[in-house]
C-alpha positions as CSV (number, residue, x, y, z in Angstrom):
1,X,113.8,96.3,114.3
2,X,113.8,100.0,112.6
3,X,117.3,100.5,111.4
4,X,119.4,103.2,113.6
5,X,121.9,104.2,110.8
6,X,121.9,104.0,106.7
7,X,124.3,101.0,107.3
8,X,121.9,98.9,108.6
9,X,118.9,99.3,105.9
10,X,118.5,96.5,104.0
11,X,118.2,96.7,100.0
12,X,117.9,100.3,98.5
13,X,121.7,99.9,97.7
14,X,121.0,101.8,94.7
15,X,120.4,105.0,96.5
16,X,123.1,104.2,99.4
17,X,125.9,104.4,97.3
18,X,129.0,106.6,98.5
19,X,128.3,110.0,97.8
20,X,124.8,109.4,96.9
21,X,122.0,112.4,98.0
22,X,120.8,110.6,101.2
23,X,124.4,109.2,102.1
24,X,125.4,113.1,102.1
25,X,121.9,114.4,104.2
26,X,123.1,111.7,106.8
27,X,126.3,113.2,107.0
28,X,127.1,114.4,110.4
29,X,130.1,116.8,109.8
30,X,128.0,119.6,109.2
31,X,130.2,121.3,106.4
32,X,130.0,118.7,104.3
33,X,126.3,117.6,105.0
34,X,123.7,117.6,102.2
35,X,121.0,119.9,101.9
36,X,118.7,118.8,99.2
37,X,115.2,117.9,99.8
38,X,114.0,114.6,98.6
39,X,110.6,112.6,97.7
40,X,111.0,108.7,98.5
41,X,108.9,107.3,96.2
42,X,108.1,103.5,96.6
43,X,105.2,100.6,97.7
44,X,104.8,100.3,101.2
45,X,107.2,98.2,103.5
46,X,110.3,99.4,101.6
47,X,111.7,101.6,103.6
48,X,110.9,105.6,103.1
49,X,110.2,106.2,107.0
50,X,113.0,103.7,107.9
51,X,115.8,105.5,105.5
52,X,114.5,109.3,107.0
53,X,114.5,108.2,110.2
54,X,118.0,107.0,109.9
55,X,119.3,110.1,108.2
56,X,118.0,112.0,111.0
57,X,119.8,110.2,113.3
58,X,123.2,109.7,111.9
59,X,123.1,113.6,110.9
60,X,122.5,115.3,114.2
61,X,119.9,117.1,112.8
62,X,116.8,118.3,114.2
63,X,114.0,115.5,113.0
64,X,110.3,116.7,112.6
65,X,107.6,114.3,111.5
66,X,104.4,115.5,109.8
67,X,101.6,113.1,108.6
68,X,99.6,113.9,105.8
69,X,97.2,112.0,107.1
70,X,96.8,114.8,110.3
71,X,98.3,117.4,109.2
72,X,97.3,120.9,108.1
73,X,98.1,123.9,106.5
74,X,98.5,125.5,110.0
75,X,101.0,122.7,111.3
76,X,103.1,122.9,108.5
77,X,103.2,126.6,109.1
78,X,104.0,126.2,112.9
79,X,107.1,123.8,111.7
80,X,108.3,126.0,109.0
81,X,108.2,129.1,112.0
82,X,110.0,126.4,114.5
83,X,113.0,125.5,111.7
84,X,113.8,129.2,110.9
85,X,113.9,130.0,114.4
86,X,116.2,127.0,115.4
87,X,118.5,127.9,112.4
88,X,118.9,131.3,113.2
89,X,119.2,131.2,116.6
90,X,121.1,127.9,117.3
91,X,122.7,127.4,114.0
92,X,120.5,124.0,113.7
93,X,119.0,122.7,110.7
94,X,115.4,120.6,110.8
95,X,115.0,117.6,108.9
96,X,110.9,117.5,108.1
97,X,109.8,114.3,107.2
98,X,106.1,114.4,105.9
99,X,104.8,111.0,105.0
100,X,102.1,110.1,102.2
101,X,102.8,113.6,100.7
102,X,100.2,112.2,98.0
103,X,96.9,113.0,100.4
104,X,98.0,116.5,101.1
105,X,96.2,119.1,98.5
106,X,97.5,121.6,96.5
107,X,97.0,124.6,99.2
108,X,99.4,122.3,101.4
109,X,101.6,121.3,99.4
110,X,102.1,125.5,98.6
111,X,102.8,125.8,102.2
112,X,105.8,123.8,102.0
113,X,107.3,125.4,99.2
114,X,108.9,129.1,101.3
115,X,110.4,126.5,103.6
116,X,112.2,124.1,100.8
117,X,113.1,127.2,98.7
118,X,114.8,128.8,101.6
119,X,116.7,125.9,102.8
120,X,114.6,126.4,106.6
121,X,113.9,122.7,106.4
122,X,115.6,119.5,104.3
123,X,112.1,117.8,103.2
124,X,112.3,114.1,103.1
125,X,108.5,113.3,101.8
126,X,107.3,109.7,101.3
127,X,105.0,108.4,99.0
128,X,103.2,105.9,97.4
129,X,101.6,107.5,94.8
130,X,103.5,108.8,91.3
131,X,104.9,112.0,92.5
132,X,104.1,113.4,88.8
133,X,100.1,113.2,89.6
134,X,100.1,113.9,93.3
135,X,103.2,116.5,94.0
136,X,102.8,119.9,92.6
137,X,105.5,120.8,89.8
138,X,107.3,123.8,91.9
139,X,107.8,121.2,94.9
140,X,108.8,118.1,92.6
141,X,111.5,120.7,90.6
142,X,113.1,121.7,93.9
143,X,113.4,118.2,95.3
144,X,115.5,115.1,94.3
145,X,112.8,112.0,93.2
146,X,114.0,109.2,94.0
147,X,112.4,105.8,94.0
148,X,112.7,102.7,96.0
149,X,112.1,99.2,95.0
150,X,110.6,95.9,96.8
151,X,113.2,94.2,98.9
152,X,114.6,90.9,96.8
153,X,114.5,88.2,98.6
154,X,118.4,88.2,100.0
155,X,117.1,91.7,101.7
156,X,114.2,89.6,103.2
157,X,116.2,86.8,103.7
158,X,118.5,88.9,106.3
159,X,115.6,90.9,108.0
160,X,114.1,87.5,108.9
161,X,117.4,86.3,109.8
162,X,118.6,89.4,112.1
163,X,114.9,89.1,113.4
164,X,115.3,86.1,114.9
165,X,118.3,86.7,116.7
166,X,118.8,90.1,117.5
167,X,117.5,91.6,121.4
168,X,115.6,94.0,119.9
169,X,113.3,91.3,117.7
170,X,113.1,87.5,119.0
171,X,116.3,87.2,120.8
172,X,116.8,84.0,119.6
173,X,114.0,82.3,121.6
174,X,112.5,80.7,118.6
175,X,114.1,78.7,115.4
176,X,113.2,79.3,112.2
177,X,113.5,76.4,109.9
178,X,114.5,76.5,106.2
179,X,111.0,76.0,104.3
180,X,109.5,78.6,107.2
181,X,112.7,80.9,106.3
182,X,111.4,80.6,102.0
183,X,107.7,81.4,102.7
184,X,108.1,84.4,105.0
185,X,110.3,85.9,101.6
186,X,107.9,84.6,98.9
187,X,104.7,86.0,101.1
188,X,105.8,88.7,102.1
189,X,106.2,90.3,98.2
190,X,108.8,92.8,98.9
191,X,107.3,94.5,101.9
192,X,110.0,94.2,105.2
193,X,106.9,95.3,107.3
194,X,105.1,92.3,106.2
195,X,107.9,90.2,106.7
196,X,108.9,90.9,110.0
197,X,105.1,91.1,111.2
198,X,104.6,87.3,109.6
199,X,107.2,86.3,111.7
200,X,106.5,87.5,114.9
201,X,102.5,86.0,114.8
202,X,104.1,82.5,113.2
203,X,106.6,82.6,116.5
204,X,103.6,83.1,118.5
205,X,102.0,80.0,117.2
206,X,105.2,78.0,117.9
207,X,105.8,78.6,120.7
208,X,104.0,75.9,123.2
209,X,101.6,77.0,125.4
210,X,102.5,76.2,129.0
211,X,100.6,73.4,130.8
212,X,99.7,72.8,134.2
213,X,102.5,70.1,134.3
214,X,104.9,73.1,133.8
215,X,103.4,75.5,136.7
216,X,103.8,72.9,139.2
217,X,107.7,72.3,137.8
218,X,108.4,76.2,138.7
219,X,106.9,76.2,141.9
220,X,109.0,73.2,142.9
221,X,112.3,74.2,141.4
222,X,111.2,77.8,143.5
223,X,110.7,75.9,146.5
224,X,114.0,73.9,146.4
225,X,117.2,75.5,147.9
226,X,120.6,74.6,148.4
227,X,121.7,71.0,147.3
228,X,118.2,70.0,147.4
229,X,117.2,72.3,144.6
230,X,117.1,70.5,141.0
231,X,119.3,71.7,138.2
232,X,117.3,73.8,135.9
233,X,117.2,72.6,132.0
234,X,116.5,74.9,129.2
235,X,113.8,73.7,127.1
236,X,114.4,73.1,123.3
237,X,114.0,76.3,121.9
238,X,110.8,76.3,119.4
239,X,110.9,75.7,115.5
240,X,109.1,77.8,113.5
241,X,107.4,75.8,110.5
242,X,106.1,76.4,107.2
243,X,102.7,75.2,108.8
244,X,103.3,78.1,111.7
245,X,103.7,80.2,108.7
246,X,100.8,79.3,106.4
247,X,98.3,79.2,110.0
248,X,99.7,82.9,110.3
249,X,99.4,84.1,106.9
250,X,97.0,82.9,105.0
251,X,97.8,84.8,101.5
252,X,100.0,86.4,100.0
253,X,100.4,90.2,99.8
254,X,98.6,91.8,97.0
255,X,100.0,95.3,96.1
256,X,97.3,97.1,94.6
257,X,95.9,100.5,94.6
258,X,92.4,101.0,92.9
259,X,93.0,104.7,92.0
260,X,97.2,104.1,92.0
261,X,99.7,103.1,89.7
262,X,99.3,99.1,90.1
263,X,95.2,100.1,89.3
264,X,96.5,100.8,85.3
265,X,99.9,98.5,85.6
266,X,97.6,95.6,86.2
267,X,95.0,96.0,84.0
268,X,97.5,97.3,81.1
269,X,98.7,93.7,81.4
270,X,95.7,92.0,81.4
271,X,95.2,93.3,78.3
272,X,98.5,93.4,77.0
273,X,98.5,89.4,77.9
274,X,94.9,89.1,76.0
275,X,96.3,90.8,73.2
276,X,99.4,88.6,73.1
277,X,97.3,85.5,73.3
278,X,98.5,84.3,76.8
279,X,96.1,82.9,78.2
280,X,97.8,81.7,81.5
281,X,99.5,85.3,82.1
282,X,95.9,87.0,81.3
283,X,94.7,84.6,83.6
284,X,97.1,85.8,86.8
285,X,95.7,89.4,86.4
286,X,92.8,88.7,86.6
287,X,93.1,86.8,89.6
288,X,94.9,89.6,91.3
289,X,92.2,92.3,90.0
290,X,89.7,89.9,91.6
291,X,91.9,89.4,95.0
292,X,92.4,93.2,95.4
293,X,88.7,94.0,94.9
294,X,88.4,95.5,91.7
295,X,85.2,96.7,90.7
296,X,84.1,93.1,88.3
297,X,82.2,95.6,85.8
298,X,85.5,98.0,84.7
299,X,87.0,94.4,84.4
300,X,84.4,93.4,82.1
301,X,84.5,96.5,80.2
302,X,87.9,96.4,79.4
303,X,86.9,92.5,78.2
304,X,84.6,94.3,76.1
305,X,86.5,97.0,74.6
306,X,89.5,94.4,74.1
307,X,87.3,91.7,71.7
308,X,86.2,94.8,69.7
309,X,89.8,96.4,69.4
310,X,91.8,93.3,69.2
311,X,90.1,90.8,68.1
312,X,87.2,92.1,66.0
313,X,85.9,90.5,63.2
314,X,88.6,87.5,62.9
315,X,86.0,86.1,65.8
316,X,83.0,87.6,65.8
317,X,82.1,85.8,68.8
318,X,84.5,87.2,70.8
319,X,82.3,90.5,71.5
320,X,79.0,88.9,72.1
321,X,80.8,86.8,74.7
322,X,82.1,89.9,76.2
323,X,79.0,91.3,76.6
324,X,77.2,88.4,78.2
325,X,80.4,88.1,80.6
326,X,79.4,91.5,81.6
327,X,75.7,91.1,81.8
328,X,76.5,87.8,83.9
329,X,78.5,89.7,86.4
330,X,75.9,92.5,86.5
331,X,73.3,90.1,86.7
332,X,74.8,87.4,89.4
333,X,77.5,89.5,91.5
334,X,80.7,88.7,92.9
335,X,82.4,86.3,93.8
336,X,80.5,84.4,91.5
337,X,80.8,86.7,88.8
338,X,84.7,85.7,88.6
339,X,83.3,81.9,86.6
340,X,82.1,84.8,83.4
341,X,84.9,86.9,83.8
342,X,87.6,84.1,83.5
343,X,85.7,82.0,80.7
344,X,85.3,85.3,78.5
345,X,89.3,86.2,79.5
346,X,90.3,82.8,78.3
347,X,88.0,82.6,75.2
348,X,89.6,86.3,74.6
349,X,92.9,85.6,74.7
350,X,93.2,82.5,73.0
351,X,90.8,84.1,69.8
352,X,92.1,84.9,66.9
353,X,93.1,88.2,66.4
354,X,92.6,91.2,63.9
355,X,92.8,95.2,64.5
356,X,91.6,95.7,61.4
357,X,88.0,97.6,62.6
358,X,89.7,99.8,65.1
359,X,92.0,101.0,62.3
360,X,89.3,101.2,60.0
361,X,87.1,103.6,61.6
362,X,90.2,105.9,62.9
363,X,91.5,106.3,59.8
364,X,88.0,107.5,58.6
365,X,87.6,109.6,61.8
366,X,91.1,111.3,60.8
367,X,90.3,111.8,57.0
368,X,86.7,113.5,58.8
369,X,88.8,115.8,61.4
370,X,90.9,116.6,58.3
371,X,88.4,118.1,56.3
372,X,88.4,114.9,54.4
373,X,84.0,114.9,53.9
374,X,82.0,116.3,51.3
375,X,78.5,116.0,49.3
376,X,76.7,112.3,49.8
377,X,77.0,111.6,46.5
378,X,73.2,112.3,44.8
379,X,72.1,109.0,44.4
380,X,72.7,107.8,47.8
381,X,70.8,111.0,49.4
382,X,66.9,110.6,50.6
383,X,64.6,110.7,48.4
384,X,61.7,110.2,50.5
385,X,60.6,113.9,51.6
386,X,58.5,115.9,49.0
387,X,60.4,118.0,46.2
388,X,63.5,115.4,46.8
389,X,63.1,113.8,43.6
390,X,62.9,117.7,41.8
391,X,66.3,117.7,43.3
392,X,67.7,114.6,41.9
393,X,67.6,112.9,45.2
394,X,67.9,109.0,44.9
395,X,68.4,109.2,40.8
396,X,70.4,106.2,39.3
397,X,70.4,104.5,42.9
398,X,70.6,101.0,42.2
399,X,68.9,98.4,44.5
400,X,71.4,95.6,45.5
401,X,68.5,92.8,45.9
402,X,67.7,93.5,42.4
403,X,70.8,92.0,41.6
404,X,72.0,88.3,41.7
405,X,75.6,89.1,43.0
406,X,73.6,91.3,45.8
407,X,76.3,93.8,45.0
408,X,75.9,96.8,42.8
409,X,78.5,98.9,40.9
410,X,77.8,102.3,42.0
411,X,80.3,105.0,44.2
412,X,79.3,105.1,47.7
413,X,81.8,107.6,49.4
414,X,82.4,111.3,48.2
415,X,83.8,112.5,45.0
416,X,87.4,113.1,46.6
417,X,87.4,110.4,48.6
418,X,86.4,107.8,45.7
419,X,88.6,104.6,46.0
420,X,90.2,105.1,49.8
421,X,90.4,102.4,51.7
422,X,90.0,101.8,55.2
423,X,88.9,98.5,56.3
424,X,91.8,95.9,55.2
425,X,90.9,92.7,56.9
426,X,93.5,90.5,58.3
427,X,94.1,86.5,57.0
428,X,93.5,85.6,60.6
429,X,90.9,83.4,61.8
430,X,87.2,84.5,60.5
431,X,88.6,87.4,58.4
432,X,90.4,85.6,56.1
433,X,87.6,85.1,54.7
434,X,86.0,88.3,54.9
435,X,88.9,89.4,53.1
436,X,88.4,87.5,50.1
437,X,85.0,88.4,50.3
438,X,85.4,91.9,50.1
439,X,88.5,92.2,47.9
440,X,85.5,90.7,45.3
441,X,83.1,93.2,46.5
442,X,85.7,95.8,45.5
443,X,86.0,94.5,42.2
444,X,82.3,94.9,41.3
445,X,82.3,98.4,43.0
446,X,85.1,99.6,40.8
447,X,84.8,97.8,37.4
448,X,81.6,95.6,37.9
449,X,83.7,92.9,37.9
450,X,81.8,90.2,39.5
451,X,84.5,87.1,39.4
């Protein structure tokens, strides 16, 4: 069911337009034809080996195909050799299409470069990876990026559709019914490969296997002849259900890369869900961290760091919960390990929430990286070594159990950085109270003020 020309690809419309970069490489009037290289960048099933294929094709060109997968700095070599020899001799130009340019290193990718600069070969490369962390700059500056998206479900809907009843897919010998027709889209999240393969093993499981009853029908409908020979009747053609469909597929896709781009989308919204307080949404992340495999203890770090960052002191709860999450899933494994990990990610995201801490000690780390320290002020300074009271060490410290407030007026922080302020406590949850508490410790700290 591969497409033959750029007219039949489904979805990508946004790079198809007229006059577009890979409209003009499939060109076939040579004068006229494109002869920029491109990276197809784009999750799987969307169509980057379909849409070079088809170029080649519609554009009389000669088609290479290198995997990344197989391929070395020696074959890419050979091809480069090959295309200059073709163009000079023949006056024909070489399409090289190298899929999952990402897994090639840097020495390979540096062999491709004399050929793309030259114009011996038009690169079409495919990946799945962000080109700006696995392509090398010279090669993404002397290419076109362009990206693809997941098919919607109207491009699904008519690979399904054309599936069924064109020669080169089912030939129409099955049915698909409407309910079928929805969850081959919704499964197959965006990925045409998926969809077309759902199809074909929920076909199989329609179809009815033949019985003995129906061997002995074809040998007597061989044997008659003549009058004598029964009409034959075509049976009902089969019905493909959502049952045939959920037997076939039992999940849905998940499309997640643990070192990729969907690795650091999906956990930035976990987060990002935590930190907005929705629970359900933090909830579906988590689930799909789980389903892809994720390792449960980066999970449970990232619970950890996000009760200290966001939530902090307006629950203090929220980090010793994050810890034991994490201890439980150390302790206990997967898949149990998921019961901790949800409980702490719903406790998490429905806390109150306060910044406050994680501002606090930045802003102190940038006055420090500033220059912003100087002398512990004397009294504060140890006074516990011999000759440190000859010094002055510990003079005039006051002891804060000696007092009734607990709280004694007395500068803590350097000379020049006497009255900053860094911690500023929320009115959310737990530290609306702290904040009272401490605007009244301020008072006594600056004016002995103990009201």
């Amino acid at each position: 069911m591969r497409p033959a020309s750029l007219a039949e690809v489904a979805g990508q419309g946004h790079l198809l337009r007229k006059g577009s970069p890979l409209v003009a490489l499939a060109d076939p009037d040579a004068a006229t034809a494109g002869s920029t290289s491109v990276i197809l960048w784009g999750p799987p099933g969307t169509g980057k080996t379909t849409l070079a294929q088809a170029i080649a094709r519609s554009s009389n060109r000669r088609f290479v195909e290198l995997s990344a997968i197989t391929a070395g700095v020696k074959d890419v070599r050979e091809v480069m050799q090959d295309a200059l020899t073709q163009r000079d001799l023949y006056g024909q130009s070489t399409i090289l299409f190298l899929d999952e340019i990402h897994r090639f290193t840097k020495a390979q990718q540096d062999a491709l470069l004399p050929g793309v600069e030259n114009g011996w070969v038009v690169l079409i490369a495919a990946t799945t990876e962000n080109p700006s962390f696995s392509v090398i700059s010279p090669l993404l500056s002397r290419s076109l990026l362009l990206t693809l998206r997941p098919l919607t479900d109207d491009d699904l809907g008519l690979l399904v559709d054309r599936a069924v009843e064109d020669p080169r897919g089912l030939a129409a010998t099955v049915a698909v019914d409407p309910e079928a027709r929805a969850a081959l889209i919704r499964l197959s999240s965006g990925d045409a490969r998926r969809a077309l393969t759902a199809l074909e093993a929920a076909a199989v499981l329609a179809r009815p296997e033949p019985t003995e009853a129906d061997s002995d029908e074809v040998e007597s409908d061989e044997a008659g002849s003549g009058d004598d020979a029964r009409e034959s009747t075509e049976p009902p053609v089969p019905t493909v259900t959502a049952d045939h469909v959920a037997a076939a597929v039992d999940r849905a896709l998940l499309r997640y890369d643990r070192q990729g781009d969907e690795h650091y989308d999906v956990i930035s919204a976990f987060i990002k869900s935590i930190r907005g307080s929705d629970a359900d949404a933090a909830m579906h992340y988590l689930a799909r961290m789980i389903e892809a495999g994720e390792d449960a203890r980066f999970i449970a770090r990232r619970l950890i760091i996000s009760a200290a960052e966001d939530i902090g002191l307006a629950d203090p709860q929220a980090l010793p919960i994050a810890v034991a999450a994490a201890d439980a899933v150390q302790f206990i494994g997967m898949p149990e390990g998921r019961i901790p990990l949800a409980e702490a990610t719903a406790y998490l995201a429905t806390a109150a929430k306060s910044n406050a801490a994680y501002l606090a000690i930045d802003r102190a780390i940038a006055d420090v990286r500033a220059g912003g320290f100087g002398g512990v002020p004397i009294h504060l300074r140890d006074a516990h070594y011999a000759g440190a009271k000859r010094l002055g060490h510990g003079k005039g410290y006051v002891y804060p159990h000696d007092l009734d407030v607990g709280v004694a007026r007395q500068q803590y922080l350097p000379d020049h950085l006497r009255g900053r302020r860094y911690y500023e406590p929320t009115a959310r949850g737990n530290e609306r109270e702290i904040g009272a508490r401490v605007e009244k410790i301020r008072r006594i700290l600056d004016d002995g003020d103990p009201r």
